[in-house]
C-alpha positions in Angstrom: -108.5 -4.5 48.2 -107.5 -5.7 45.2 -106.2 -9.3 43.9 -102.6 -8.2 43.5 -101.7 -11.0 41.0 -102.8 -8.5 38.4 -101.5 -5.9 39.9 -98.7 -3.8 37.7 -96.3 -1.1 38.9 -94.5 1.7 36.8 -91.6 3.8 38.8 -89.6 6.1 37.2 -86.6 8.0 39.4 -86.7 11.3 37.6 -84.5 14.3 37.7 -87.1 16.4 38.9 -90.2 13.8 40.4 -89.9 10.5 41.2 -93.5 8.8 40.4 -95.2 5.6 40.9 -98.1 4.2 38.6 -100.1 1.4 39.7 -102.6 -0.1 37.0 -104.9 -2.9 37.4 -104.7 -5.1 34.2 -108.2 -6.8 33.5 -109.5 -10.1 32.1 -108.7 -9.0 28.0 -105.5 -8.0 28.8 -106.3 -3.7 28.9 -105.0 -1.6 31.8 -106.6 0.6 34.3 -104.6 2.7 35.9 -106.2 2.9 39.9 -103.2 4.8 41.7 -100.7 7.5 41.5 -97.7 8.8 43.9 -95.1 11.4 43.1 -92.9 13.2 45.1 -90.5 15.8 44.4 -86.8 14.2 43.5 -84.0 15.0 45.6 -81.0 13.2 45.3 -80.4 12.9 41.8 -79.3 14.6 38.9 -79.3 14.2 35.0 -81.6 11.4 35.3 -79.1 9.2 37.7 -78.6 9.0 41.6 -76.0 11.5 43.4 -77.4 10.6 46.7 -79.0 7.1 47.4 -80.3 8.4 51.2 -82.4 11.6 50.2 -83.3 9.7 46.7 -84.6 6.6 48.7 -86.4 8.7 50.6 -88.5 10.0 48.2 -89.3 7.4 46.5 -90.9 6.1 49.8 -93.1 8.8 49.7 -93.7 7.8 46.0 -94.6 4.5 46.6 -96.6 4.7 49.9 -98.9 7.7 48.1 -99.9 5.1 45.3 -100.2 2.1 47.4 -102.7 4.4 49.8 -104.8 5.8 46.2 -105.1 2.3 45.1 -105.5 0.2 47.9 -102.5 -2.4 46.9 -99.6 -3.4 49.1 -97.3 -2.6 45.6 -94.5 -5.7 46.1 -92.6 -5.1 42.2 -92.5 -2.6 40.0 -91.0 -2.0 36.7 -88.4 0.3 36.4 -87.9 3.1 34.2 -84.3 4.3 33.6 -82.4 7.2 31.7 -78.7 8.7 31.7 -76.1 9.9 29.4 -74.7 6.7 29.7 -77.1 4.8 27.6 -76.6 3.9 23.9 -78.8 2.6 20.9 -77.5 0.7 17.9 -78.6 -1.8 15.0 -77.6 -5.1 14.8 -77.6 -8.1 12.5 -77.7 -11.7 13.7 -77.2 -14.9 11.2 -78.0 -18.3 11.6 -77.7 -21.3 9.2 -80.9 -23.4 8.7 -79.4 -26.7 9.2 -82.5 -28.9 9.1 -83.2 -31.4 6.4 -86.1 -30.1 4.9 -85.2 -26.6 5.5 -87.8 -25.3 7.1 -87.4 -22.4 9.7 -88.2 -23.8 13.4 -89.1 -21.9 16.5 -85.6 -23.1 17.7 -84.0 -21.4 14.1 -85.9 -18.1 15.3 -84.3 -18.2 19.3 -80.8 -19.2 17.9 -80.9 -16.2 15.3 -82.0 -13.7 18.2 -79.1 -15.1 20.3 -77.0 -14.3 18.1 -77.5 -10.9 17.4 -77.7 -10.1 20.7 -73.6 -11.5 21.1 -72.5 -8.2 20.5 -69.1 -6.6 21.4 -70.4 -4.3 23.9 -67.3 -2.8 26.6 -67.0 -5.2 29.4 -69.0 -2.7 31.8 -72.1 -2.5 29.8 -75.4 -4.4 29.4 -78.0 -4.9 27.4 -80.8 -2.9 28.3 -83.3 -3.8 25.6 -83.1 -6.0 22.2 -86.0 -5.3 20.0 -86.5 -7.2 16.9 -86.8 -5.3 13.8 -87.6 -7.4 11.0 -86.1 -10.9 9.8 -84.3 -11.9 6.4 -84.7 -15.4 4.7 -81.9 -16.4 2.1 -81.6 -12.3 2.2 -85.2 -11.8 1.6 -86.2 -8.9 3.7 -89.4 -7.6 5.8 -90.1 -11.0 7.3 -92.4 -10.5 10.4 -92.5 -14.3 11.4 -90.1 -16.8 9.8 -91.4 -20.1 11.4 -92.6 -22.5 9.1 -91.1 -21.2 5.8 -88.4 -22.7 3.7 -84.6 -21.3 3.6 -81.0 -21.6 4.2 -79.6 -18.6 6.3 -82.1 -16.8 8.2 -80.8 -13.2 9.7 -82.8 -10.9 12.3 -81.8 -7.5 12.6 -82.2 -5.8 16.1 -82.0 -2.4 18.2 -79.9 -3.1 20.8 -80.0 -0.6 24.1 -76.9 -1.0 26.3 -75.9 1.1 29.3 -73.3 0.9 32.2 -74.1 -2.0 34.2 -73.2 -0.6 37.4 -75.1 3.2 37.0 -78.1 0.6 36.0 -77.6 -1.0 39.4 -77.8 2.0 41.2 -81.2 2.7 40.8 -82.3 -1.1 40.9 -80.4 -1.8 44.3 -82.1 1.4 45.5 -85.4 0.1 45.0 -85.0 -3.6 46.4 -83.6 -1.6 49.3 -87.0 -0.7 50.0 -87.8 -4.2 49.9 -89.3 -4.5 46.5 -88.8 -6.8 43.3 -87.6 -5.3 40.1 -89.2 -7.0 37.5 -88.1 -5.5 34.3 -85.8 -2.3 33.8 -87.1 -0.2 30.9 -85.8 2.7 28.8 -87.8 5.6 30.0 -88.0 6.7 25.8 -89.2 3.4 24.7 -91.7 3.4 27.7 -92.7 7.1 26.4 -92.9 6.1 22.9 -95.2 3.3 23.9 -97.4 5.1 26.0 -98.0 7.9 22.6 -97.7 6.3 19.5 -100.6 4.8 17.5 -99.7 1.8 15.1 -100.3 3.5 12.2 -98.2 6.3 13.6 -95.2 3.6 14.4 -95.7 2.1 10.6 -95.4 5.6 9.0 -92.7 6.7 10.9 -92.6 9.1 14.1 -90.1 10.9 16.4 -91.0 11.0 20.2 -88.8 13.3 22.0 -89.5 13.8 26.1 -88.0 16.6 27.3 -87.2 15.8 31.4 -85.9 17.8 34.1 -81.7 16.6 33.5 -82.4 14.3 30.1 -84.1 14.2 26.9 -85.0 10.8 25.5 -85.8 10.0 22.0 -86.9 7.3 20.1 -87.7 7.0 16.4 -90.1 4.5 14.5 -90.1 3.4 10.8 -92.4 0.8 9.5 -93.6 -0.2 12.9 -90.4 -0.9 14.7 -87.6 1.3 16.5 -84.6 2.4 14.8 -82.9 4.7 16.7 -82.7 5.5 20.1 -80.6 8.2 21.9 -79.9 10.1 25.5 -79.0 13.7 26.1 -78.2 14.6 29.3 -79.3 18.2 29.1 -83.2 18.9 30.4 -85.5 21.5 31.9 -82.8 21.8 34.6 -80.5 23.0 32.1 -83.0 25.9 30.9 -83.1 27.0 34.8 -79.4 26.8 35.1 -79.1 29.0 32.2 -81.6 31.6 33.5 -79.7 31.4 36.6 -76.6 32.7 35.3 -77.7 34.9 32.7 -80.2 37.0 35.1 -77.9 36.4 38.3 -80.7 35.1 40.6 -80.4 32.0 42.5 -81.5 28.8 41.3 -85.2 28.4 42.9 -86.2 31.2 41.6 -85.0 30.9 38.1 -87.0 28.2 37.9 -90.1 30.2 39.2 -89.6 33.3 36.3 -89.3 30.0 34.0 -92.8 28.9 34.9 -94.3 31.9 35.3 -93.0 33.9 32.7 -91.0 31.5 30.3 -91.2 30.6 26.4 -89.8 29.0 23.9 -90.2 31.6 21.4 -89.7 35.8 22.9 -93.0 36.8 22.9 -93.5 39.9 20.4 -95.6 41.9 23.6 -92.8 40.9 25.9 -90.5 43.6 24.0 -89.1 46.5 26.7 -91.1 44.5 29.7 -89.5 44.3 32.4 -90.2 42.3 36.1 -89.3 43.5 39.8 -88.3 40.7 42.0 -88.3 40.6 45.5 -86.4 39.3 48.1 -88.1 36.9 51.6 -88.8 39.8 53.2 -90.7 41.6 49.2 -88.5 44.4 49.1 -87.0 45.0 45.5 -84.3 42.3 44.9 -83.9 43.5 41.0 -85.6 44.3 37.9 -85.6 41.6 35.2 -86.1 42.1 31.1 -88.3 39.6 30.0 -87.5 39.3 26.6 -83.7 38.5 27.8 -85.6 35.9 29.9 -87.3 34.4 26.9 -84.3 34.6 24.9 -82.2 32.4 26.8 -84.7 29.9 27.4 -85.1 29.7 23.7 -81.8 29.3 22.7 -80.8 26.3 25.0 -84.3 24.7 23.8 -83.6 25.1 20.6 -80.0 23.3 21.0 -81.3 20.4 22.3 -83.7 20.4 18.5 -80.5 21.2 16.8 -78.8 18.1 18.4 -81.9 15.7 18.1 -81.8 16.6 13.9 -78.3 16.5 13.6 -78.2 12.5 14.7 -81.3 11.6 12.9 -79.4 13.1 9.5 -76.3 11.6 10.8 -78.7 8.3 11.1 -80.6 8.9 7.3 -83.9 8.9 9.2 -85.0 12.9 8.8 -87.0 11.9 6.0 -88.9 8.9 7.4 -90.8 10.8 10.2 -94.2 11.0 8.1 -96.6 10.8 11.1 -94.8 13.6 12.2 -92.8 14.6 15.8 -94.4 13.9 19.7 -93.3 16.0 22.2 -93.6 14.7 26.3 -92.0 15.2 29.2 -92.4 18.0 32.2 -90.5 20.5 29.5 -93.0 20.2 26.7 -95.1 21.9 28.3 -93.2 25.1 28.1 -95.6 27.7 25.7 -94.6 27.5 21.9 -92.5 24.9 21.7 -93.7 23.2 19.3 -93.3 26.5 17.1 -89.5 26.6 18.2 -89.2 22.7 16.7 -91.1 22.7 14.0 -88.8 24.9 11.6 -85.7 22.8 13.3 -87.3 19.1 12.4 -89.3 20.0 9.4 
C-alpha cells in the first residue's frame, strides 16, 4: 500500500467516460501515474450532469477500479470540469506602490492580483481560474516577477475563467456525495493543455483543441501564458447525432458506422460503396452509402474548426499559433482530421 500523503487524484465527469487517474508524486516533485478507472458515462450530457443517480453511479465504478489498480484508498481528487456555461476573459488589475522607497513588496504583488480578480462577473458566476499573464511597472510591460524593483503603479494582467456557480456545484456535490474531498476544480482545457504542451511550445504560441464526446475545449498560449480560453458545447456526440438523422438508424448504431467506418475527410475509394446493416436478429435492416456517411461526419467536424478560427480572429491571435495546433480528446482520434483542420487553421 502506498503512503497516501503523496497520493494525487485526477476525475473528470465526461460526456461519454467518466475516468479516475491516480499518480504517485515522488521525492523531486515528478509524477507517476500507478492507477486508472473509467467507466462508461451515463447520466450526463454536453459535459454537465442530467441525472445525478446513474452519473454517481458510474463514477463509483470509476473510482473503485483505480483505487483496486493502485492499491490507495483515493480520499480527494481534483476535479475536472467543462460546459457551455464557462467563459474566458482578460483582465487588468492596478495597484499604487505606496511605500516610501518605492520598492515593489510581496504584499504590492497579492494586492495587485486581488484586484484584478474584483471583476464584475453576473451574480451567479465564479471564478474558476485566474492565471497571471505578465505584470507592468509604471507601464513597463513583460515583467515576470515585480518584487524588489522600484515603481509607482504596478498592474498585472490576468485570464480570468468564470462559470455558473451552481452547474459547478453539481458535479462537486456529486463527488463529496461519495464521501470524498474536492480539492481543486480545474478547467478540463487548461488541464489538457498542461498535460501536451512543451515550454517552448507555450512561449511560441500554440492552440490545443480537445474534441470530447458533448464539448470541445480550447485553450491558446502566447509567450508562455494563456490568452484565451473557450467552450463549445458541440462534441463527438454531435457527429453521432448527425449520422443518426441523416442515415435514419438509431443512435447506438450510428455511433458504431462512426467508429467503424467514419472520417473526417470522404475517402476517394469510399465513392459508390455502400454497407448492409442488420437488424438483432442479422437480417437486412438497410443499405447505407458510405461516402454520404463520411460527408456528414465531415461537415459537422469541420464546423466546430470553423467556429474555433472564427473566435481566435475575432480575438487577433490566428497569427500567434507558431508551434502550431494539438488536437486531444476521444474525437481526435477520428482518421484525417488533422487534414480536415489544417486548411481551416492554417
Amino acid at each position: 500500500m502506498f503512503d497516501d500523503t503523496n497520493i494525487i487524484v485526477g476525475l473528470e465527469i465526461g460526456t461519454s467516460k467518466i475516468c479516475a487517474v491516480v499518480g504517485e508524486q515522488n521525492a523531486d516533485g515528478t509524477l507517476n501515474i500507478v492507477g486508472l478507472g473509467q467507466s462508461p458515462a451515463r447520466g450526463m450530457r454536453k459535459g454537465e450532469i442530467v441525472d445525478a443517480a446513474l452519473a454517481e453511479e458510474c463514477v463509483r465504478n470509476a473510482i473503485v477500479e483505480a483505487e483496486q489498480m493502485a492499491d490507495v484508498e483515493i480520499r480527494s481528487v481534483y476535479l475536472g470540469v467543462t460546459g457551455g456555461h464557462l467563459r474566458g476573459f482578460n483582465n487588468r488589475g492596478m495597484h499604487p506602490v505606496v511605500s516610501a522607497d518605492r520598492e515593489i513588496s510581496e504584499d504590492d504583488v497579492q494586492d495587485v492580483v486581488k484586484n484584478a480578480k474584483a471583476i464584475n462577473l453576473p451574480a451567479e458566476n465564479t471564478v474558476v481560474h485566474a492565471v497571471r499573464q505578465h505584470f507592468l511597472v509604471d507601464g513597463h510591460d513583460g515583467i515576470a516577477n515585480p518584487v524588489g524593483m522600484l515603481g509607482a503603479r504596478l498592474e498585472v494582467d490576468m485570464h480570468v475563467v468564470h462559470g455558473n456557480t451552481n452547474r459547478l456545484q453539481n458535479s462537486v456535490r456529486l463527488v463529496k456525495g461519495l464521501q470524498l474531498e474536492v480539492e481543486e476544480i480545474v478547467f478540463n482545457g487548461l488541464a489538457s493543455s498542461l498535460a501536451l504542451l512543451t515550454s517552448e511550445q507555450k512561449e511560441l504560441g500554440a492552440l490545443v483543441i480537445d474534441i470530447g464526446g458533448g464539448t470541445t475545449d480550447y485553450v491558446v498560449y502566447s509567450a508562455g501564458v494563456i490568452k484565451h480560453t473557450g467552450v463549445l458545447a458541440v462534441g463527438g456526440d454531435h457527429v453521432s447525432n448527425d449520422l443518426g438523422h441523416g442515415l435514419k438508424v438509431p443512435l447506438s448504431r450510428a455511433e458504431k458506422l462512426k467508429l467503424e467506418h467514419g472520417s473526417a475527410l470522404v475517402d476517394e475509394a469510399m465513392k459508390g460503396r455502400t454497407l448492409t446493416i442488420t437488424n438483432e436478429l442479422g437480417l437486412p435492416l438497410k443499405t447505407i452509402n458510405v461516402e454520404h456517411l463520411q460527408r456528414i461526419m465531415s461537415l459537422r467536424l469541420e464546423e466546430i474548426f470553423q467556429i474555433v478560427a472564427q473566435d481566435l480572429e475575432q480575438a487577433g491571435l490566428a497569427d500567434y499559433l507558431r508551434a502550431g495546433v494539438f488536437l486531444c480528446g476521444g474525437c481526435a482520434r477520428v482518421p484525417q482530421i488533422a487534414k480536415l483542420a489544417e486548411p481551416i487553421l492554417q
